[in-house]
C-alpha positions as CSV (number, residue, x, y, z in Angstrom):
1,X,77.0,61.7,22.7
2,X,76.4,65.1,20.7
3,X,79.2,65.1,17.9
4,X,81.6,67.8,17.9
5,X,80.6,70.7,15.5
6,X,83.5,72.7,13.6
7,X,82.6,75.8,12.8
8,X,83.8,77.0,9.0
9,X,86.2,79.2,10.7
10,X,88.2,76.3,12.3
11,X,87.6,74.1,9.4
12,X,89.4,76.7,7.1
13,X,92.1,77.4,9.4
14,X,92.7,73.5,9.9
15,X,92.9,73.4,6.1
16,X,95.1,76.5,5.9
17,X,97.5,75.0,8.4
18,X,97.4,71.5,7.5
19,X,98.6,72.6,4.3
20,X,101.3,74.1,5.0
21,X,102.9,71.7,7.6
22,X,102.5,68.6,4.6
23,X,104.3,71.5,2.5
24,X,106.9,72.4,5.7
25,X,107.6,68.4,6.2
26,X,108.2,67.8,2.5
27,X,110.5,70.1,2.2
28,X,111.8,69.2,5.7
29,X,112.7,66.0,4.3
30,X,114.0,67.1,0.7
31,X,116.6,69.6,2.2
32,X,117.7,66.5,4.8
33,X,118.4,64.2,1.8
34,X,119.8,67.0,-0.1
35,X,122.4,67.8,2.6
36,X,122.9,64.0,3.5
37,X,124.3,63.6,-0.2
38,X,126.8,66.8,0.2
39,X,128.6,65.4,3.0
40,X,131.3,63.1,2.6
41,X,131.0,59.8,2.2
42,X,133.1,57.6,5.0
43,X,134.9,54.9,3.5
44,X,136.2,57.1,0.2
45,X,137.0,60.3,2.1
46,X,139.0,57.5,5.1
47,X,140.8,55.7,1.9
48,X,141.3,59.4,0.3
49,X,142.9,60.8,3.2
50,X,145.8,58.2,4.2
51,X,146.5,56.8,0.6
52,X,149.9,59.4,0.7
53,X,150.5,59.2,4.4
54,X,153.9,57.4,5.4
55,X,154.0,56.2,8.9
56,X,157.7,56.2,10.8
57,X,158.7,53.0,12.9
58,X,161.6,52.6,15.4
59,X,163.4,49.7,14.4
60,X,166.7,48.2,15.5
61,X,168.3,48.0,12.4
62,X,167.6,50.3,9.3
63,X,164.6,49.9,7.4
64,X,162.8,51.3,4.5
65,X,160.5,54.2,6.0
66,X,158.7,55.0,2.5
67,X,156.7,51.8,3.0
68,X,153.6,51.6,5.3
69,X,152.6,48.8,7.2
70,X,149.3,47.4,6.5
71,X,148.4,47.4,10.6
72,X,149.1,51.0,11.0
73,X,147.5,52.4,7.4
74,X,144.1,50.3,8.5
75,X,144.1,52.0,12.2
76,X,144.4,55.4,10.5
77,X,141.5,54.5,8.2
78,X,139.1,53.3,11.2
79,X,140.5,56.7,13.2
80,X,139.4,59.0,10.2
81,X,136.2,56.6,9.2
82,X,134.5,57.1,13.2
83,X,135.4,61.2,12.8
84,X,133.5,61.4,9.4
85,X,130.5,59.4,11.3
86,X,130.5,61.6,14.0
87,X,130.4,64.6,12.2
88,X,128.0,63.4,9.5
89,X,125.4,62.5,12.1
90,X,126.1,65.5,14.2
91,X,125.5,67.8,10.8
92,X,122.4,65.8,10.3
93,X,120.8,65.4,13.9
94,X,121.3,69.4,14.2
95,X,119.7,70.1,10.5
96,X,116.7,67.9,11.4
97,X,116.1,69.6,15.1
98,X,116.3,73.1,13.8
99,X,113.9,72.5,10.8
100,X,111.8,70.8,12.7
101,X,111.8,73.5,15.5
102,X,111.9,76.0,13.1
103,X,108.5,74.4,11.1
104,X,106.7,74.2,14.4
105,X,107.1,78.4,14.8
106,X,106.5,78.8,11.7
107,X,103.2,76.5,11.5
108,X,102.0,77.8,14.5
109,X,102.3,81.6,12.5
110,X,100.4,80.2,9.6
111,X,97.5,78.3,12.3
112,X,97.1,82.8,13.4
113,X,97.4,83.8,9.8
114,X,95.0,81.2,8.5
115,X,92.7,82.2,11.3
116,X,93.1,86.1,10.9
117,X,92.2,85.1,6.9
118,X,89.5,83.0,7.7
119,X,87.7,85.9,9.8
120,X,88.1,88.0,7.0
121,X,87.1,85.8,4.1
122,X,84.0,85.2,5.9
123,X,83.3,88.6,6.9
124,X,80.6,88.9,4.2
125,X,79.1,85.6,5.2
126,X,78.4,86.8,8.5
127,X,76.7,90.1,7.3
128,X,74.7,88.3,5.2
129,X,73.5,85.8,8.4
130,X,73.0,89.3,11.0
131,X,70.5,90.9,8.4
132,X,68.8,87.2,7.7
133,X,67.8,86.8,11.6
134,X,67.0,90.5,11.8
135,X,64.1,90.4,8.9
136,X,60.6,89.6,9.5
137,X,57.6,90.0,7.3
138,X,56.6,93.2,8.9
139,X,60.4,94.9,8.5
140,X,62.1,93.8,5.2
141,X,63.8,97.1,4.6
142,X,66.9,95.9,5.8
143,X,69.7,95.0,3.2
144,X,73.4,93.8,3.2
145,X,74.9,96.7,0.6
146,X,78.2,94.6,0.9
147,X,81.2,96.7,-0.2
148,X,84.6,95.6,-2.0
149,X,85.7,93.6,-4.9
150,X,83.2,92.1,-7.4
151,X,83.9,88.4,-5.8
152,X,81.8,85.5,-5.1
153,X,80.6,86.4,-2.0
154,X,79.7,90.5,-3.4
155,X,77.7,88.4,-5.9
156,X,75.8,86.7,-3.4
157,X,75.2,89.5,-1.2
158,X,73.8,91.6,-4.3
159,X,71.4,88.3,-4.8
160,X,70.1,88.4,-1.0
161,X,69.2,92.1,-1.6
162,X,68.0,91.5,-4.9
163,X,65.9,88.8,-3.2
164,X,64.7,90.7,-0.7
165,X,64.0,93.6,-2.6
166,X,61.0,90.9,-4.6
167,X,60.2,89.9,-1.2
168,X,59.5,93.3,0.3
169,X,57.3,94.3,-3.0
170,X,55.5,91.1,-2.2
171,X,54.2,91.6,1.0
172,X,53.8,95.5,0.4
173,X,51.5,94.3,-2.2
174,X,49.7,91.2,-0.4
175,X,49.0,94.2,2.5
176,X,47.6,96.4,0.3
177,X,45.0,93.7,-1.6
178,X,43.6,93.0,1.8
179,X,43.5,96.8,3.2
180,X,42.2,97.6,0.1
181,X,39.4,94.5,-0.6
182,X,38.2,94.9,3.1
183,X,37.6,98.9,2.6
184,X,36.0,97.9,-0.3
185,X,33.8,94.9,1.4
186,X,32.7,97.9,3.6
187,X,29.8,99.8,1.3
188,X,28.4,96.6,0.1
189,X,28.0,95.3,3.6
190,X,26.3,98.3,4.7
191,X,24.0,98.4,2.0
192,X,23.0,94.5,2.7
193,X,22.5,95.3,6.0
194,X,20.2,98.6,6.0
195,X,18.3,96.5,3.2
196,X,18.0,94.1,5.6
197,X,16.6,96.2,8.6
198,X,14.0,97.7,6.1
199,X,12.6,94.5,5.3
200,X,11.9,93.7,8.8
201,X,10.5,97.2,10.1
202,X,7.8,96.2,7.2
203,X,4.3,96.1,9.3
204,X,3.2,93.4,6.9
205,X,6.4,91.0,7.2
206,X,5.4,87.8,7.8
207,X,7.4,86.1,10.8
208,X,9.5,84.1,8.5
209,X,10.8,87.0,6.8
210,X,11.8,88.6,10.2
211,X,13.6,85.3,11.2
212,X,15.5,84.9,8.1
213,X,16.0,88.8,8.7
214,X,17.7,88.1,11.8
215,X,19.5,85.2,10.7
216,X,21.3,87.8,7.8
217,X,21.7,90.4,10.4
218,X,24.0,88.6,12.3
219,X,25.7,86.7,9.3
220,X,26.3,90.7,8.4
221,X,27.6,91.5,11.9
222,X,30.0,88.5,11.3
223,X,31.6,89.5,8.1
224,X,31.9,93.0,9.6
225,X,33.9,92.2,12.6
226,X,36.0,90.3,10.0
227,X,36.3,92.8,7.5
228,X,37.0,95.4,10.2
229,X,39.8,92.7,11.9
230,X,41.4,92.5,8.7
231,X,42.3,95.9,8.4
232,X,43.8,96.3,11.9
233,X,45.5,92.9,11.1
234,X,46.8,94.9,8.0
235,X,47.4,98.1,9.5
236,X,50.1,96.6,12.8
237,X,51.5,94.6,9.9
238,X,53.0,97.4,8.4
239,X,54.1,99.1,11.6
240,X,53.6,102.1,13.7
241,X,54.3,105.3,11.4
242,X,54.2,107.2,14.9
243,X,54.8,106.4,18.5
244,X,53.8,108.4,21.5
245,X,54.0,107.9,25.3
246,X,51.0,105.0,26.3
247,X,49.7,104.3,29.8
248,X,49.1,101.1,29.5
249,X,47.5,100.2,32.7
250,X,44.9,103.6,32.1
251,X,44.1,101.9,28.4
252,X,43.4,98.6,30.1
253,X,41.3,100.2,32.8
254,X,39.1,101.6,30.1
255,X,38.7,98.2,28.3
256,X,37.6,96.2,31.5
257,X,35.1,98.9,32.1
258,X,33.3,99.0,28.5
259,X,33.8,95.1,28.7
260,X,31.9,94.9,32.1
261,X,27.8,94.2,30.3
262,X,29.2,91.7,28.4
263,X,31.4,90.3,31.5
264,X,28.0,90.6,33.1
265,X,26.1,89.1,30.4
266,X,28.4,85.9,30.1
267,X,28.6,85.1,34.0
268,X,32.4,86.2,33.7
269,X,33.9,88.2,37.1
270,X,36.7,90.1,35.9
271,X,39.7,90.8,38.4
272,X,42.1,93.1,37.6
273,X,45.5,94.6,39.3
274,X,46.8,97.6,37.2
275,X,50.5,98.7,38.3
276,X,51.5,102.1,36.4
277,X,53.3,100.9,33.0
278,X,54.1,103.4,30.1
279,X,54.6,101.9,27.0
280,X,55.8,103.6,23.8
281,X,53.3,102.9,20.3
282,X,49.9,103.5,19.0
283,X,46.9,104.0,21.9
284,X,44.2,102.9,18.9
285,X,46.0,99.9,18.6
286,X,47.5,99.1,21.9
287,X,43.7,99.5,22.8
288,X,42.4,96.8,20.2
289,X,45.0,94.3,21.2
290,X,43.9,94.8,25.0
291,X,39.9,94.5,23.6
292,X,40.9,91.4,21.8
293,X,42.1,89.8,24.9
294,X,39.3,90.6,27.1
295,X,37.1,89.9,24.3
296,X,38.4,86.4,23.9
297,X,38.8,85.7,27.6
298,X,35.0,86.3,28.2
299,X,33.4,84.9,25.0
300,X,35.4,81.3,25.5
301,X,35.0,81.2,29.1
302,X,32.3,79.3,31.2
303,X,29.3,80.3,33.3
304,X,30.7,80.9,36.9
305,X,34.4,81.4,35.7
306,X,37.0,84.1,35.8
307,X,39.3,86.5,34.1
308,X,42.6,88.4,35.9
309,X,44.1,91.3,33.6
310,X,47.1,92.2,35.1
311,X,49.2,95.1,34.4
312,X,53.2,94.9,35.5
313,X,57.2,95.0,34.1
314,X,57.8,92.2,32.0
315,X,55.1,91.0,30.3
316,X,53.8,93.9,30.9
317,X,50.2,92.3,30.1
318,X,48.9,88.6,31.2
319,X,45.4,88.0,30.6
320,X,44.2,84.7,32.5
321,X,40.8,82.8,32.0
322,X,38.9,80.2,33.0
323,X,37.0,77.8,29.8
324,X,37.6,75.1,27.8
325,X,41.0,72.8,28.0
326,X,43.4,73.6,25.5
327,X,46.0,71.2,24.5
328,X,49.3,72.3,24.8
329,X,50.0,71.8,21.0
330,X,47.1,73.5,20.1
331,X,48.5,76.5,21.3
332,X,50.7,78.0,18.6
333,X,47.7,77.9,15.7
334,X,45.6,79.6,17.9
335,X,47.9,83.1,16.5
336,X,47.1,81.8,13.3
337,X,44.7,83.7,11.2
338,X,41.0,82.0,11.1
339,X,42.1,79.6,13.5
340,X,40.1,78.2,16.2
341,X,40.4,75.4,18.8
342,X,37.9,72.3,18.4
343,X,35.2,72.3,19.9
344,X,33.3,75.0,21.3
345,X,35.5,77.4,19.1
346,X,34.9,75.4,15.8
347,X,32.2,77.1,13.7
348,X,31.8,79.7,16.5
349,X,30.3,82.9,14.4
350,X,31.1,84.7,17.8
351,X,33.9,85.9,16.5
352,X,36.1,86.2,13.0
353,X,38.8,83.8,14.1
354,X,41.2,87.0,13.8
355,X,42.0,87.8,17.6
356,X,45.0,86.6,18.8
357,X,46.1,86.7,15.3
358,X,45.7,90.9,15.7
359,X,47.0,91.2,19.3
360,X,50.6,89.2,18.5
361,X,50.8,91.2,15.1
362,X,50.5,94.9,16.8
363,X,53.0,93.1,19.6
364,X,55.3,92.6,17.0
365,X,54.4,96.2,15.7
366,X,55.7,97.6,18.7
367,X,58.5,95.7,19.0
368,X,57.4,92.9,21.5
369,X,56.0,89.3,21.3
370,X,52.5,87.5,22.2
371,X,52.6,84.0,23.6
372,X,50.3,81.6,25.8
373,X,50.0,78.5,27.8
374,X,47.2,76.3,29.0
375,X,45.6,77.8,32.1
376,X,45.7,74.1,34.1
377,X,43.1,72.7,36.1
378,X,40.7,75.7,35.7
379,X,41.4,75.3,31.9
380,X,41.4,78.3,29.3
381,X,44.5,80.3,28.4
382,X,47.1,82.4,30.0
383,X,48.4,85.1,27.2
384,X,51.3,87.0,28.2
385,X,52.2,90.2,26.3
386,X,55.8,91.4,26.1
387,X,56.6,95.1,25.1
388,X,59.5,97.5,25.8
C-alpha cells in the first residue's frame, strides 16, 4: 500500500490548526474551573440561607414559635441544597456546550486561515519550483526576480538566480570552447589532407605510400565529419536566433533523393509517405537533423533491408529501419554524444558517433523532443520526432 503523501500545504495548516485547538481546549478548560469556583458552594450557601428562618407550627396549645424544629430546618436545607445543584450543573453543562460549540467555529476559521497563510507563505517556493522545471541546458535565461521583504525565502530566491546566473556563464562558455576549437581544428585538417593527396598524385610513390595515403585520407574524412558535427551540435544548442515557415515533408523529400546512391550503394530500399507538414525553425538545420536520420538508417542497416520516412501530425517525423537488434536499454545512450551500440556500431569510423546526439539537440532547439524504440523482429530503430 502506497503511503499517504501530505503535501507542505496541508502539513502547515494541520500545524496551524492543531495549535490552536490545544490553545482553544486549554483555555476551554481554565475558564470551566474558573467559573466552577465562582458559583456557590451547596452545603454553605443551604446552611447560610435558613440559619435566620423561623418556621410557624399549628399547635393545640401555645408554643414558643421563635424556636425551629430540627425536622423542618433540615427539609429546608435539602430543598435549597437540590436548587443550588441544579443550577450549578445547568451554569456549567451550558458554559461547556457553548465553548465547545463556539471553539469548533472558531477552529474551523483558523483550519481556512492557516490554509489561506500557507498558500501564501509558500508562494515563493512555488515560483522558485515553476522556473526549476522550466530550465534546460539550452534555455537558462530564465530567473525567479522574487519581490517583497528581505526574508528567508527572498534570500533563497536571490541564491537560485545567483546560481543560475554561474550556471548560464558555464554553458555559454563550454559552447563557445567547442564552436571555437572545432573552427579552429578546420585549417589544420585541410592542410593534412591536401598534403596528403599530394603525396599520393607523386608518379614515383611507392604502393605503400599510396596505402598509408589512403588509410590517412579517410582517418581525415573522420575527424571532419566530427569536427563539422560538433559545430551543429553547438550551434542547435544555443537555439534558433530566427525562425521561418518550414515544409517539412519538401525538406525530407530532398534528403531521400541526395540519399538515394548511397541507399543504392548499401542495398537499402527507401519508402517514404510525405503528408504536407509546416513546421516553424531553421531549414539548415531541420535539414541536418532529417540527413542524420537517413544517414543512420542506411549506414546501420543490412543488405536486403528497409527504411520508411514518414511525414505526418504528431511526430511529425518517424524514421523506421531494418539492422542490428537493439536492446531496449540501450536506447537512451544512443542520444548521447560519441555513443555507439556494441557491435557493429563499436569502433565504426563510418560515422563520428554524433547523430542522434545532433537530431534530438536541434529537436529541442525548436521546441520538440527525439525519442526511439527497438524496431522488433526486423530489428533496427524506430525514431520519432516531435515538433510543434
Amino acid at each position: 500500500m502506497k503511503p499517504l503523501r501530505l503535501s507542505v500545504r496541508t502539513k502547515l495548516t494541520a500545524l496551524y490548526g492543531g495549535a490552536f485547538l490545544i490553545v482553544g481546549l486549554a483555555l476551554l478548560i481554565v475558564n470551566y474551573l474558573l467559573v466552577s469556583s465562582t458559583l456557590p458552594d451547596t452545603a454553605a450557601f443551604a446552611n447560610g440561607a435558613t440559619a435566620g428562618v423561623q418556621f410557624e407550627v399549628a399547635q393545640p396549645y401555645p408554643v414558643d414559635t421563635t424556636t425551629i424544629l430540627p425536622t423542618e430546618r433540615a427539609q429546608a436545607t435539602q430543598l435549597v441544597a437540590t436548587s443550588i445543584t441544579e443550577y450549578r450543573s445547568g451554569v456549567l453543562s451550558t458554559l461547556l456546550w457553548q465553548s465547545l460549540v463556539a471553539l469548533a467555529i472558531a477552529g474551523a476559521l483558523a483550519v481556512l486561515l492557516g490554509w489561506l497563510m500557507a498558500s501564501r507563505v509558500l508562494r515563493p517556493l512555488h515560483a522558485i519550483t515553476s522556473t526549476a522545471r522550466k530550465l534546460e541546458a539550452e534555455n537558462l535565461d530564465r530567473r525567479i526576480d522574487l519581490d517583497g521583504p528581505d526574508d528567508e525565502l527572498k534570500e533563497l530566491a536571490d541564491t537560485f538566480d545567483g546560481m543560475l546566473d554561474r550556471l548560464a556563464v558555464s554553458f555559454d562558455s563550454q559552447k563557445r570552447f567547442v564552436a571555437n576549437a572545432s573552427h579552429e581544428l578546420r585549417t589544420p585538417l585541410a592542410v593534412q589532407r591536401t598534403l596528403v593527396e599530394v603525396a599520393m598524385a607523386d608518379p614515383d610513390a611507392s604502393p605503400e605510400v599510396r596505402k598509408l595515403g589512403e588509410h590517412l585520407i579517410h582517418t581525415n574524412e573522420r575527424s571532419e565529419r566530427m569536427i563539422e558535427g560538433l559545430l551543429v551540435l553547438a550551434r542547435s544548442d544555443r537555439g534558433l536566433a530566427a525562425r521561418g515557415p518550414v515544409r517539412l515533408d519538401e525538406v525530407v523529400a530532398t534528403v531521400i533523393r541526395s540519399a538515394s546512391a548511397m541507399a543504392e550503394e548499401a542495398g537499402v530500399t527507401v519508402e517514404s509517405r510525405l503528408r504536407p507538414r509546416t513546421v516553424s525553425g531553421d531549414p539548415v538545420l531541420l535539414e541536418r537533423l532529417v540527413t542524420n536520420l537517413v544517414h543512420n538508417a542506411i549506414t546501420y542497416n543490412r543488405k536486403g533491408g528497409w527504411i520508411h520516412v514518414d511525414v505526418g501530425g504528431d511526430p511529425a517525423l518517424v524514421v523506421r529501419n531494418t539492422g542490428p537488434q537493439v536492446p531496449l536499454d540501450a536506447v537512451p545512450a544512443l542520444f548521447e554524444p560519441f555513443r555507439r551500440l556494441s557491435g557493429d556500431r563499436t569502433g565504426d569510423s563510418r560515422n563520428a558517433g554524433l547523430g542522434l546526439s545532433i537530431v534530438r539537440s536541434i529537436a529541442k532547439a525548436h521546441g520538440g523532443t527525439a525519442g526511439a524504440e527497438p524496431g522488433g523482429r526486423g530489428g533496427g530503430l524506430v525514431v520519432r520526432v516531435r515538433l510543434p
